[in-house]
C-alpha positions as CSV (number, residue, x, y, z in Angstrom):
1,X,107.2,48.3,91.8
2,X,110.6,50.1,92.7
3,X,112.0,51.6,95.4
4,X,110.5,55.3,94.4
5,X,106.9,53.6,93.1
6,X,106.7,52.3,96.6
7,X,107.6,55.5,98.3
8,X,104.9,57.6,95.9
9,X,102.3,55.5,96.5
10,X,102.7,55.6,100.4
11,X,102.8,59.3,99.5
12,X,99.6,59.6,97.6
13,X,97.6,57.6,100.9
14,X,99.7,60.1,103.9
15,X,99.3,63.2,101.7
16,X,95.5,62.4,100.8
17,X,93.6,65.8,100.9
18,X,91.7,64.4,104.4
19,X,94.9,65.5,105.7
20,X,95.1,69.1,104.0
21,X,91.6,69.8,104.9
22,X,92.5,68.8,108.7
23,X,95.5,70.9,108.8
24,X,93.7,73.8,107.7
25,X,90.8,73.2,109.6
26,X,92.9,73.1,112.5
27,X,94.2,76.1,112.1
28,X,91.5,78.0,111.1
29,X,89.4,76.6,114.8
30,X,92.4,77.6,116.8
31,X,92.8,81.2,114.9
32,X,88.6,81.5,115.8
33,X,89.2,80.6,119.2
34,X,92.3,82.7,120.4
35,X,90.6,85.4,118.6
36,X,93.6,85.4,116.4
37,X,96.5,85.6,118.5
38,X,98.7,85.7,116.1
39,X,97.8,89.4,114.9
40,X,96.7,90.4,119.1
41,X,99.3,89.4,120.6
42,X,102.4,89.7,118.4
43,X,103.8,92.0,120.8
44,X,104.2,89.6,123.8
45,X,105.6,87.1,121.1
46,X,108.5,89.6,121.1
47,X,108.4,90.4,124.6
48,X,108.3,87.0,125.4
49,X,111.5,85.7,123.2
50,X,113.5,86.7,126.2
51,X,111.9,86.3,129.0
52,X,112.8,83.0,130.5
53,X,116.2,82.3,131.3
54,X,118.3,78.9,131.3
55,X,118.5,76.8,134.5
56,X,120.3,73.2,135.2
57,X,117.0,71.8,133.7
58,X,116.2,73.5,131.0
59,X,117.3,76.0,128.1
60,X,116.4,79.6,127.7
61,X,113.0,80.8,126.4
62,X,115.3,81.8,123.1
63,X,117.1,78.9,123.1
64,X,114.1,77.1,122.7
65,X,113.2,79.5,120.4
66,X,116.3,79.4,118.5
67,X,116.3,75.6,118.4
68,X,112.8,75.2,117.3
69,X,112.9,77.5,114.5
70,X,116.6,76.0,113.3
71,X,114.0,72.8,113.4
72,X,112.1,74.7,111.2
73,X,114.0,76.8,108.8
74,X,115.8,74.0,107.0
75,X,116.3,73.0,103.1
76,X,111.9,73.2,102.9
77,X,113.0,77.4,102.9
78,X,115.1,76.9,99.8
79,X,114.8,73.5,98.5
80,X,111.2,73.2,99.5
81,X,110.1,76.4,98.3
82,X,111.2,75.4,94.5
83,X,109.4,72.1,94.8
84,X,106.2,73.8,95.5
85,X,106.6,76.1,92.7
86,X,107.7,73.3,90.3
87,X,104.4,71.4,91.0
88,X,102.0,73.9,92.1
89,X,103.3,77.5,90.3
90,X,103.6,80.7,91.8
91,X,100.3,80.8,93.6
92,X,101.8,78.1,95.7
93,X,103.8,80.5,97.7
94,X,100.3,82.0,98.6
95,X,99.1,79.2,100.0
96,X,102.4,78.7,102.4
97,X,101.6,82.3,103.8
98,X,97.9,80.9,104.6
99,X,99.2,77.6,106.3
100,X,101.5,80.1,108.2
101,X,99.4,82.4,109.4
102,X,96.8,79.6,110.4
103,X,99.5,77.6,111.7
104,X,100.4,79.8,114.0
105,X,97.5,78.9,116.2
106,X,97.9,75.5,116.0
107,X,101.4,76.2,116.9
108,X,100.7,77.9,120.1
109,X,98.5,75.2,121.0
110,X,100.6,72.5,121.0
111,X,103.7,74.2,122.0
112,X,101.4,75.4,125.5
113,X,101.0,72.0,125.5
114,X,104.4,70.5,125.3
115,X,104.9,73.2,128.4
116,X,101.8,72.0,130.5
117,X,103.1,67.7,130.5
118,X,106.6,68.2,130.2
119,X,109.0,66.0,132.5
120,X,112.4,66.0,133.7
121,X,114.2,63.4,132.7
122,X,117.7,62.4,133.3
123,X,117.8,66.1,134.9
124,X,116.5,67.7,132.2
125,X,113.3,68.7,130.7
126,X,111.8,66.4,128.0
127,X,108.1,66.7,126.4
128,X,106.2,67.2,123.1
129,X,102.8,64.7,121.8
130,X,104.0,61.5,123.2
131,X,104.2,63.0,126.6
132,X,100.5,65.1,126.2
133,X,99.1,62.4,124.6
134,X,100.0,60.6,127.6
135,X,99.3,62.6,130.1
136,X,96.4,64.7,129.2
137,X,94.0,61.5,126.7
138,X,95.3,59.3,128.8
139,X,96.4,57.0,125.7
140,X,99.3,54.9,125.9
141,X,99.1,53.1,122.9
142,X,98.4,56.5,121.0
143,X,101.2,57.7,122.7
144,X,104.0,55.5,122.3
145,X,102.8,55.6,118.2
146,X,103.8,58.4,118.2
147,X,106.9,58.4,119.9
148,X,108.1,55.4,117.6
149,X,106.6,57.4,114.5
150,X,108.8,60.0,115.5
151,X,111.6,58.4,116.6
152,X,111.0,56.9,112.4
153,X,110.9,60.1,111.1
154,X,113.5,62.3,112.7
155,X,115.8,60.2,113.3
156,X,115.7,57.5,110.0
157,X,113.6,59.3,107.2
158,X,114.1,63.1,107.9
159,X,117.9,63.6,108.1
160,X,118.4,62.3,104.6
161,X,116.3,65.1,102.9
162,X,118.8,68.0,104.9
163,X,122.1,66.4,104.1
164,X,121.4,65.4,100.5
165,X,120.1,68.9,99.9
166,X,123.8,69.8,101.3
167,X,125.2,67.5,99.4
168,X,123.6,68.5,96.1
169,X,124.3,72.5,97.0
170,X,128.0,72.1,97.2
171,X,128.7,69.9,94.4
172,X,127.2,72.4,92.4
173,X,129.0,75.4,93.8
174,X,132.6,73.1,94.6
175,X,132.6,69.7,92.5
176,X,135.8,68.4,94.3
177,X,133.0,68.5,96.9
178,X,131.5,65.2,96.1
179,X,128.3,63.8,98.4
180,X,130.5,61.0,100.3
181,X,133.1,64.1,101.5
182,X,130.2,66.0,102.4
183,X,128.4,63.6,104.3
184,X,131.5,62.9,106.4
185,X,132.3,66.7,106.9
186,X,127.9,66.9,108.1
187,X,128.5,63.5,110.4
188,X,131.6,65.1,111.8
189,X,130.6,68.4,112.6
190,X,127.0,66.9,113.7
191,X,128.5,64.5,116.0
192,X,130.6,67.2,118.2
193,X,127.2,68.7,119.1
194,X,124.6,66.2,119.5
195,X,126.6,64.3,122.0
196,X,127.0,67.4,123.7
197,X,123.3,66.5,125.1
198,X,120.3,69.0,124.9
199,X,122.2,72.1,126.4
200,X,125.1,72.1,123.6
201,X,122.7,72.1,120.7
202,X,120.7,74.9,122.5
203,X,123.9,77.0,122.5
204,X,124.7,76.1,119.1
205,X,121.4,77.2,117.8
206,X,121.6,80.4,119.4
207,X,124.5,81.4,117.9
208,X,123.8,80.0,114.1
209,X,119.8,80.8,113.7
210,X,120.4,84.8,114.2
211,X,123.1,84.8,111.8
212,X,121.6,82.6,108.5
213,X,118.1,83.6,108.7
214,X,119.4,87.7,108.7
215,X,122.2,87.0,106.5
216,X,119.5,85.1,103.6
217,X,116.7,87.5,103.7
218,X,119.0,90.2,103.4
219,X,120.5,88.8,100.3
220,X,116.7,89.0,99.1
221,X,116.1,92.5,99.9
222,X,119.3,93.1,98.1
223,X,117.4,91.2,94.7
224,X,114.2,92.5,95.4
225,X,115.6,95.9,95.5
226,X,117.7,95.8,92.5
227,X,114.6,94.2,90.9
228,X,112.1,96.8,92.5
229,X,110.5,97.3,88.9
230,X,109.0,93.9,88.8
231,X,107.3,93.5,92.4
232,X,103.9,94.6,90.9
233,X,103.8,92.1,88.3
234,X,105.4,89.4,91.0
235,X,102.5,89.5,93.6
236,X,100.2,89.4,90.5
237,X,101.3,86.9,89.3
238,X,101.6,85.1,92.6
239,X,97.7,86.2,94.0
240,X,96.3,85.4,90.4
241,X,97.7,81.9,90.2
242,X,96.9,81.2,93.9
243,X,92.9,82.0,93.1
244,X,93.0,80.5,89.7
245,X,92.2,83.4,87.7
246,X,95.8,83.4,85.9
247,X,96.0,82.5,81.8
248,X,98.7,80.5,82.4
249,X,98.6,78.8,85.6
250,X,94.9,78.7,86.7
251,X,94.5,75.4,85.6
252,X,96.3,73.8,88.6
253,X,94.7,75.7,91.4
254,X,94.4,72.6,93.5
255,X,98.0,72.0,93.1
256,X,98.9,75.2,94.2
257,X,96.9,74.7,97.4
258,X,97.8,71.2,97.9
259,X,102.0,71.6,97.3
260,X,101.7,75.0,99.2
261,X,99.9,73.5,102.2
262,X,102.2,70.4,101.9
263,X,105.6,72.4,101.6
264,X,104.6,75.3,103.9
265,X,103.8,72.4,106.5
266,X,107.1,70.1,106.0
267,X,108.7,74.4,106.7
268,X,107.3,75.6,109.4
269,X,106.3,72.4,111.4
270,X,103.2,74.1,112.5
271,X,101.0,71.4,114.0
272,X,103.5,68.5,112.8
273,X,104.6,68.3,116.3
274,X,107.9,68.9,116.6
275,X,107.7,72.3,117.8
276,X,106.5,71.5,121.0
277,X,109.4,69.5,121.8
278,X,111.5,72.0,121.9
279,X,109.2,74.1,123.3
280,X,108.8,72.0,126.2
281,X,113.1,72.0,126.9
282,X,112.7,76.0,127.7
283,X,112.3,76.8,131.3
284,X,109.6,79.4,131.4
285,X,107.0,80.7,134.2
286,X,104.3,79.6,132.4
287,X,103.1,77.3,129.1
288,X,101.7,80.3,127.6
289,X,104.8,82.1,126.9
290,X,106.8,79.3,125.2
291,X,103.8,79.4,123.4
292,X,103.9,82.7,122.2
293,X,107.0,81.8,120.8
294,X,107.0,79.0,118.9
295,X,103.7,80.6,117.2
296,X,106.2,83.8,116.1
297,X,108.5,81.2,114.6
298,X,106.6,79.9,112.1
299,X,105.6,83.7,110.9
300,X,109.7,83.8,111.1
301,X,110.1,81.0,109.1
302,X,107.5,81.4,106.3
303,X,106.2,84.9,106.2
304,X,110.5,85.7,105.9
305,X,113.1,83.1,104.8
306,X,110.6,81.0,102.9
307,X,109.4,84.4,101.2
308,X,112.8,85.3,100.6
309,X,113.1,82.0,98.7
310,X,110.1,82.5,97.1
311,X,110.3,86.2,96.4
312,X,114.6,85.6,94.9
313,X,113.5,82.4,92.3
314,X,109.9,84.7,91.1
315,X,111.4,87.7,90.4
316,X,113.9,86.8,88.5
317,X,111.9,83.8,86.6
318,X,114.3,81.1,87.8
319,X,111.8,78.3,87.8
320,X,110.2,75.8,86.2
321,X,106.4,74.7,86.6
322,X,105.2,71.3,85.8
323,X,101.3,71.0,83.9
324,X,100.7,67.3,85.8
325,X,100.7,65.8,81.9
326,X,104.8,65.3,81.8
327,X,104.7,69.2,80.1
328,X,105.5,72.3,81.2
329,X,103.6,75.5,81.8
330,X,107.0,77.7,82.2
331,X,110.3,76.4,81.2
332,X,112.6,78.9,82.3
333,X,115.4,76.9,83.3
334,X,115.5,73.6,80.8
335,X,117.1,70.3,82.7
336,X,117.7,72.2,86.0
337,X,115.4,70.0,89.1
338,X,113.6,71.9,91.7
339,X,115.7,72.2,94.5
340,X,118.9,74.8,95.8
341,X,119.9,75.0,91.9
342,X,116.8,77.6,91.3
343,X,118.2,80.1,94.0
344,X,121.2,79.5,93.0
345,X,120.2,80.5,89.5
346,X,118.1,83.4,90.9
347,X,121.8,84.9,92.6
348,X,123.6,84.5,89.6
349,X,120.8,86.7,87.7
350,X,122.4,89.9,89.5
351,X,125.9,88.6,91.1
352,X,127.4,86.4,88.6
353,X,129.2,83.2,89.4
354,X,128.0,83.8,93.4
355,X,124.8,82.0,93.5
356,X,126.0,78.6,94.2
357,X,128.6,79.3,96.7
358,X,126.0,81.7,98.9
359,X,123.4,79.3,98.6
360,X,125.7,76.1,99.6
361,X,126.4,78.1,103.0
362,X,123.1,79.0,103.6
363,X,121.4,75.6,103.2
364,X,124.5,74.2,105.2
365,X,123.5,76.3,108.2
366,X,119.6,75.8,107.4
367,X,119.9,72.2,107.0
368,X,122.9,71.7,109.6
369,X,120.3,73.3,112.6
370,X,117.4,71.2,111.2
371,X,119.7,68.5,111.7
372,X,120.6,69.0,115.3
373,X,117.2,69.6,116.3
374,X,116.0,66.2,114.3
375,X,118.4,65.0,116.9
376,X,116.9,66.6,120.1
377,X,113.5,65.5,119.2
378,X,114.7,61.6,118.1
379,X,116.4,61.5,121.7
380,X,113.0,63.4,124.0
381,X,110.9,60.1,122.2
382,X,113.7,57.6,123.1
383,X,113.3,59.2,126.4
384,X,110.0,58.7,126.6
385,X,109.7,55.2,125.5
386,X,112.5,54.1,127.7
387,X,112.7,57.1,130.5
388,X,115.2,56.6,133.3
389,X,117.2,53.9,131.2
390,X,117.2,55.9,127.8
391,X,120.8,56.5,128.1
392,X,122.6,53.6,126.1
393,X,119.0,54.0,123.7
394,X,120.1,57.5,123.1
395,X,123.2,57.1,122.0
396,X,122.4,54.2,119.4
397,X,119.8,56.8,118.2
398,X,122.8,59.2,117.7
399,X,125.2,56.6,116.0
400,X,122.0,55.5,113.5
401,X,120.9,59.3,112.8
402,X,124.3,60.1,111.7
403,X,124.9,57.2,109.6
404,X,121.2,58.3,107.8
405,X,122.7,61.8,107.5
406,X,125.6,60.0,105.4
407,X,123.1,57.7,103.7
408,X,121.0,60.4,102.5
409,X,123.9,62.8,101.6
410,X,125.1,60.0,98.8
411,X,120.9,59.1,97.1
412,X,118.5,60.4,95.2
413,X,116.7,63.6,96.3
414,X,114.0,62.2,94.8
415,X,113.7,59.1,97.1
416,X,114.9,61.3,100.1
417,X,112.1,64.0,99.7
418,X,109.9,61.1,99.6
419,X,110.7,59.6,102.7
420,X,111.2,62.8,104.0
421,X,107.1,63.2,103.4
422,X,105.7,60.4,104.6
423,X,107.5,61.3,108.1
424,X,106.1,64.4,108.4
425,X,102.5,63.5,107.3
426,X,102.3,60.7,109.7
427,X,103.4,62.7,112.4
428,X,101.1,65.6,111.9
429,X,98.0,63.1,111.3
430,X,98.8,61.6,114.6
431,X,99.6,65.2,116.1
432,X,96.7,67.3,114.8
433,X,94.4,65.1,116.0
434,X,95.1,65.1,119.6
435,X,95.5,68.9,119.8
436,X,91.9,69.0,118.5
437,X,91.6,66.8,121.5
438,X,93.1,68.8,123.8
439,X,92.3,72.3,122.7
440,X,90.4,72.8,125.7
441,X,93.9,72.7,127.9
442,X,95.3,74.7,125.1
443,X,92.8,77.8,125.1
444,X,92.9,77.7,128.8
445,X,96.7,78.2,129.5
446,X,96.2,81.1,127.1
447,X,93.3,82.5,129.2
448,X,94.8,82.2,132.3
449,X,98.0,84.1,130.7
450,X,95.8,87.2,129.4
451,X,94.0,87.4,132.8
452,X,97.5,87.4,134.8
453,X,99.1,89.9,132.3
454,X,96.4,92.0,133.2
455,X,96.4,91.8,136.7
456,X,100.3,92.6,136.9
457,X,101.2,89.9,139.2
458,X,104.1,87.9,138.3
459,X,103.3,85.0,135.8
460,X,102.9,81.5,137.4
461,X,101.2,78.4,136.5
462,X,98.9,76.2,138.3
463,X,97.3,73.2,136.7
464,X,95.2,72.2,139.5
465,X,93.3,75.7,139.5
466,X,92.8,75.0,135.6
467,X,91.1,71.7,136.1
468,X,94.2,70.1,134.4
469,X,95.7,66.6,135.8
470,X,98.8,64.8,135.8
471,X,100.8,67.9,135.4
472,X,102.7,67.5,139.1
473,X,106.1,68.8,137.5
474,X,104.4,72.7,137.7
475,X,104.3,72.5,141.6
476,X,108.2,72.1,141.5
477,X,108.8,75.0,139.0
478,X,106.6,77.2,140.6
479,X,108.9,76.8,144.3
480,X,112.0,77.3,142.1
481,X,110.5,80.5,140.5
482,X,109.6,82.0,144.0
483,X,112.9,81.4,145.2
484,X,114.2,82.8,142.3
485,X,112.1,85.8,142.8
486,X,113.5,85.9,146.3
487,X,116.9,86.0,145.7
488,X,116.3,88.7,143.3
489,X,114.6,90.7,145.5
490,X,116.8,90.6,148.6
């Protein structure tokens, strides 16, 4: 077997449907028991995006935010998007909204989580699964699996699929742009912020998130509006195929769950595990809130840029859609592979010649930010497995993630997306599994949130009253918060 056999059939094992089912599942027990939270309490979601405020340990509760969902909203928004249309059709896209909205509880789970074990280390705040799996199942070999899995994944086999997506945008917008300039222009510009440590790519996801996610949807609603006659027949099209009762596309309804549950998952991270790694660098008065907020980016990066994607390549019919037989069920754009040259195509329906240079710049700063927080979360595991003498670990980790951004900038995007897959799936096996395990702590961070809210006092967190061990760092936080609360006051 090749290279690429190899990689498939590695693929076919990770992405069995044992795990679709548990990822669903998952969500579906957390929806149940936070009574939905992600339709109650979407107001404190807001509210709670700027609520906590930097400090010499950790970021903002929007920088954490802002990181997390650059984490998120990468080339699976436009890239990713196209591949689950390709091999799943239009009701794909339905399918991603599910695993969204689902998703959002298993993303407030684990992010609470992240919050409750973090640790300061080398003065600043580190968590995520390794450190609750730790800490809370008191499993060290399940543990450091995951942190090595990880440290795999986002730092060896995940970088590849951003920068060749990059790569593959702005040789078709600019060919003097070939992939080895525009891997060395990514490494560059990646380098001057990663070694900038935890706080520098906080900052420089703050400032870049904002701008691409408003400046890409609103290219869609600019489409969509143009377009306005053919929305009807769009969501039709896309409900129909989703629930198998379409002429065309009904015969690969399991596709269209599987590659929607698959792409909307490798998107919006929800339950993967990543999220709560960033969620745990925010300093906040308690888990619950950084919760809150990592559950609202996944509805931001699904339910609006992937849409966008979605909503830009359907309307306009700039897609292909495979039958799983080496045929095709629509052939709309002969030759052209799934990937940025779709939305591209979809752009150039209504602003001629514009397409591939709008979408190079967006999946430059999607990919870039997925990039830098691929970074973050290779360096929090490093940390873990090495804690107070991770610094010289670290910074290997940086050298080798950059030289992968090159590598994958210059191969297939076959073999990249690949890789790219059998990352996430191993992580979100390992991941799902223990916040099934550790639900209970989950639930009861948002409990104890909901009964303070109500009570008006000023948020706090206490472990100890919640029947919750090994989480010592809280004590700490809590002293700095009253002092904090002092100062204010006097």
């Amino acid at each position: 077997m090749n290279q690429q056999q190899v990689v498939d059939l590695i693929n076919s094992y990770v992405w069995s449907t044992p795990l679709v089912l548990l990822c669903l599942g998952a969500g579906v027990y957390f929806s149940i028991r936070t009574r939905f939270l992600q339709v109650r309490l979407i107001k404190d979601m807001v509210g709670q995006l700027f609520r906590g405020r930097a400090s010499m340990s950790g970021i903002s509760s929007f920088q954490g935010f802002a990181m997390a969902l650059g984490g998120r909203v990468g080339t699976g928004n436009i890239a990713g998007v196209a591949t689950a249309i390709g091999a799943g059709g239009p009701g794909a896209l339905f399918w991603m909204w599910v695993i969204a909205f689902l998703g959002a509880g298993s993303a407030y789970v684990e992010a609470a989580l992240g919050q409750v074990w973090k640790e300061k280390i080398g003065g600043v705040y580190r968590g995520g699964p390794s450190y609750y799996i730790d800490k809370g199942l008191g499993q060290k070999w399940y543990s450091t699996i995951f942190a090595v899995v990880t440290v795999i994944s986002c730092g060896i086999l995940l970088p590849g699929v951003q920068a060749n997506s990059i790569a593959s945008a702005f040789q078709s917008a600019l060919p003097v742009l070939t992939p080895a300039v525009t891997g060395a222009i990514i490494v560059a510009l990646l380098g001057l912020i990663i070694f900038g440590g935890v706080k520098r790519i906080g900052r420089a996801a703050e400032l870049l998130v904002p701008f691409m996610a408003v400046g890409y949807i609103v290219m869609a609603l600019v489409i969509i509006a143009i377009d306005f006659r053919r929305i009807p027949a769009m969501f039709a099209l896309i409900i129909s195929s989703a629930l198998g009762k379409n002429a065309v596309f009904g015969g690969i309804i399991g596709s269209a769950i599987a590659w929607g549950v698959k792409r909307g998952i490798y998107s919006n991270e929800a339950g993967q595990g990543t999220g709560p790694q960033a969620a745990a660098a925010a300093e906040v008065a308690h888990p619950a809130q950084q919760g809150l907020v990592q559950a609202f980016s996944v509805y931001v990066d699904t339910l609006l840029v992937c849409t966008a994607t979605g909503f830009m390549i359907l309307i306009t019919g700039m897609y292909n859609t495979g039958d799983g037989r080496g045929g095709f069920l629509a052939h709309n754009l002969p030759g052209v592979e799934a990937g940025p040259a779709w939305t591209q195509s979809a752009i150039d329906t209504i602003f001629k010649g514009f397409g591939g240079e709008f979408v190079a710049v967006a999946l430059f700063f999607f990919a870039f930010t997925t990039l830098m927080a691929y970074a973050y979360y290779t360096e929090s595991n490093v940390a873990y497995l090495f804690k107070r003498k991770s610094g010289p670990a670290i910074t290997l980790a940086r050298i080798f993630l950059l030289v992968m951004a090159y590598y994958g900038a210059v191969r297939t995007a076959t073999l990249a997306w690949g890789l790219g897959d059998i990352g996430v799936g191993l992580m979100a096996w390992l991941n799902v599994i223990a916040i099934l395990l550790l639900s209970r702590v989950g639930l009861a961070t948002l409990k104890d949130y909901e009964q303070q809210r109500k009570s008006g006092q000023p948020l706090y967190f206490d472990p100890e009253k919640l029947g919750i061990r090994r989480a010592g760092l809280w004590k700490q936080i809590n002293e700095q918060q009253a002092e904090t609360r002092a100062a204010e006051q006097e």
